[in-house]
N, C-alpha and C positions, 0 to 999 in steps of 0.2 A: 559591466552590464552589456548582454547583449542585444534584448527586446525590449519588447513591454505588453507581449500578451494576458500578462497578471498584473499589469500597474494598477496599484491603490487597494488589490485584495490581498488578504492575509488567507495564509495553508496552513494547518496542521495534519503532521505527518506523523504518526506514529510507528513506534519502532525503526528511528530513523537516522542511529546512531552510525550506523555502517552500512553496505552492499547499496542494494536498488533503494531503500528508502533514503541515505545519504546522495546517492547521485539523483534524486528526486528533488530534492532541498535544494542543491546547486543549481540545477535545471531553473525551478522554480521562481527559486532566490537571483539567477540572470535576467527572466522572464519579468523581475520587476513587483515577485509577491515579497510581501512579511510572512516568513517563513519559522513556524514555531517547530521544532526537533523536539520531538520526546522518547526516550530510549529508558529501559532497565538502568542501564549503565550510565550513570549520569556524566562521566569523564567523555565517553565518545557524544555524546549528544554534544557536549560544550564543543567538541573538537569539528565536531560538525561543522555549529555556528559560525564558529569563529573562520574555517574556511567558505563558512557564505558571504559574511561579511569581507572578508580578505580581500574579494571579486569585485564588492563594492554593492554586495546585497543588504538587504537586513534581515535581520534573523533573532531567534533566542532559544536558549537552550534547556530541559527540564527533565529532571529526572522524575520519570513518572510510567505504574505499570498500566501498561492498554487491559490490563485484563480486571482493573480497579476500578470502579464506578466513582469511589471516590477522590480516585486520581485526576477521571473523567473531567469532574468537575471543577477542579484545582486549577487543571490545565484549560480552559473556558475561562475560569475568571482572571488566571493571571495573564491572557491571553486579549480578553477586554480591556484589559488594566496598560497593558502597555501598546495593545496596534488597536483597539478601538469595537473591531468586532473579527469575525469568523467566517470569510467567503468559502471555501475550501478547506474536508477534511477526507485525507488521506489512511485508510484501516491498511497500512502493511505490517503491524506486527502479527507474529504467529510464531508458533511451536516448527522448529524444525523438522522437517520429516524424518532424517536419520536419528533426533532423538531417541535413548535406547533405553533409561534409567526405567526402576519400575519393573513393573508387569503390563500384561495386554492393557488390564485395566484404569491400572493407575495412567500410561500410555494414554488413554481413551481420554479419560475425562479432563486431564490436563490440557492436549491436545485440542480438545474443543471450547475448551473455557479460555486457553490465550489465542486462539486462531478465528473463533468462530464467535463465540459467547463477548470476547470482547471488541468486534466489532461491533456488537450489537449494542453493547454500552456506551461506547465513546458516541454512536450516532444519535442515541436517543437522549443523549446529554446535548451533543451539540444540535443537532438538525432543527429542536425547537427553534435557537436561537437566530440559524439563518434563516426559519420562514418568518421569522419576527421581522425580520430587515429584509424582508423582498426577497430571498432565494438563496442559491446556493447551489455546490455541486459535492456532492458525495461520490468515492470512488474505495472501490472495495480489490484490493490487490490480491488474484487469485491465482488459478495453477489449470494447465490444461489437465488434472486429477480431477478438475469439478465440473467438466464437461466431455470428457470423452476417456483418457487414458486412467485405465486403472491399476494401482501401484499396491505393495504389499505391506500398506499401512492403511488400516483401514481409518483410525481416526483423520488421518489426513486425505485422505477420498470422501469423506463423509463432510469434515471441514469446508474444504473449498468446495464440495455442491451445494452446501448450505448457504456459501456467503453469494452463490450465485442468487439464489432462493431470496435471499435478504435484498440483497441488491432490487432485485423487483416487488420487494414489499415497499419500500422507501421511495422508489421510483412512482408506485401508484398510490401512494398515500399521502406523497406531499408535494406531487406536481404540482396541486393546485395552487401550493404556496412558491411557485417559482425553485422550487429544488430538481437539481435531476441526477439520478444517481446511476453508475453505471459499472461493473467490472473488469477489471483487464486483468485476463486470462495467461499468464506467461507461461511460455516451455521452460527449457533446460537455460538458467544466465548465468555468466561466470562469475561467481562470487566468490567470498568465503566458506561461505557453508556449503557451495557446490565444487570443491576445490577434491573432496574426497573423491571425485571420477577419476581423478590420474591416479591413484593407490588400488585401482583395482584392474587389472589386466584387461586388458582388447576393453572396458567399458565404454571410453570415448571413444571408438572407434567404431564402435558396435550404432551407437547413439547417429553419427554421423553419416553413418551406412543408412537409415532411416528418416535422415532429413533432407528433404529437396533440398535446402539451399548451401546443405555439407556444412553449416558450421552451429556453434552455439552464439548464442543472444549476450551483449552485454551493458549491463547497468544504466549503462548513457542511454541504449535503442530502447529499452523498458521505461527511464524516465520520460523519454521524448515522446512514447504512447501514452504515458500517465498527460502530459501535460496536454496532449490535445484534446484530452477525456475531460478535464478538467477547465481548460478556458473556453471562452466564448465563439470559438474554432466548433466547438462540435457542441452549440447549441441549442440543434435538435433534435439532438440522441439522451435520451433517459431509456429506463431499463433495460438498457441491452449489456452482451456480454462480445469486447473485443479481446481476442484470439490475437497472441502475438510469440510464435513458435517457430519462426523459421520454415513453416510448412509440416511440421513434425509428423499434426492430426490428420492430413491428408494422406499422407505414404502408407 
């Protein structure tokens, strides 16, 4: 353990098996939260855990889809059941943007119902619950696609402006109950699924030629944004949208 700017609250992170939402969990899980991992893939969600725990966090593990209302609610109660209640939840699953399967349209609609549509479910399941118990922080994990750069996927430009959208519906709706909900906006992070920039010629080259600070983002700098969105550090920020790109949108 490193802190304790989440001691005694519990996070659920969804889509949290691997990349930024897995280095979110360890973040979290040092910071001193109970950290629930829900992933498609129920093996890397365990595997998650088990490295929160390893750290000397606590954690648990669940196979469960964000895009299921009633997985939504699965993950709520088995979540009451074993840390008590819900400070903190985390919407980073979604539809990858290179997704290619389909057509435009099948594309479309998928894309917005795991990206977009299931944000909207996991919140309206849990957020009750935290303005029952005094408050809460909601954080909606997005893309500079939903604020300024425009990419040649439309459902995924449509997506992350929506969950900006979202982000300040839930910010103005349940302030009153002590919630504040906010989005972090990420550029280019080195992940898995952003691994395909080295298979295509001069592309990370090109990317870095257009960022002030010459380089790409990684998992740990993205969790460490999530996490002061999310503790008592940035208390008096609800619906706003933080921008964490390296400079990208400015160039």
């Amino acid at each position: 353990m490193t802190g304790a700017r989440l001691a005694g609250k519990t996070a659920i992170i969804t889509g949290a098996g691997r990349g930024i939402g897995r280095a979110m969990g360890l973040t979290f899980g040092a910071e001193g939260a109970n950290v629930v991992i829900t992933d498609l893939d129920g093996d890397v969600a365990g595997e998650a855990a088990v490295e929160i725990e390893s750290a000397g966090g606590h954690a648990m593990a669940l196979h469960a889809d964000a895009a299921s209302a009633e997985d939504a609610e699965r993950t709520l109660a088995a979540t009451i059941e074993r840390f008590g209640r819900v400070d903190v939840l985390v919407n980073n699953a979604g539809l990858p943007s290179q997704y290619r399967e389909g057509d435009d349209l099948d594309r479309w609609d998928l894309g917005i119902d795991i990206t977009l549509s299931a944000a909207f479910r996991q919140s309206s399941v849990v957020v009750p619950h935290m303005a029952a118990n005094g408050g809460g922080a909601l954080l909606m994990i997005c893309s500079i696609a939903g604020n300024k750069v425009g990419t040649p996927v439309p459902w995924y430009d449509a997506a992350k402006a929506g969950l900006v959208g979202l982000t300040r519906h839930f910010a103005a709706t349940y302030g009153p109950s002590g919630i504040r909900a906010n989005s972090l906006c990420l550029g280019l992070i080195e992940t898995r699924r952003t691994a395909f920039i080295h298979d295509v010629p001069d592309m990370r080259e090109a990317i870095l030629a257009r960022t002030p600070l010459r380089r790409v983002g990684q998992a740990e700098e993205a969790a460490a944004a999530a996490l002061f969105l999310v503790s008592d550090d940035a208390s008096l920020i609800t619906g706003q949208m933080l921008v964490a790109d390296a400079g990208s949108t400015i160039a």
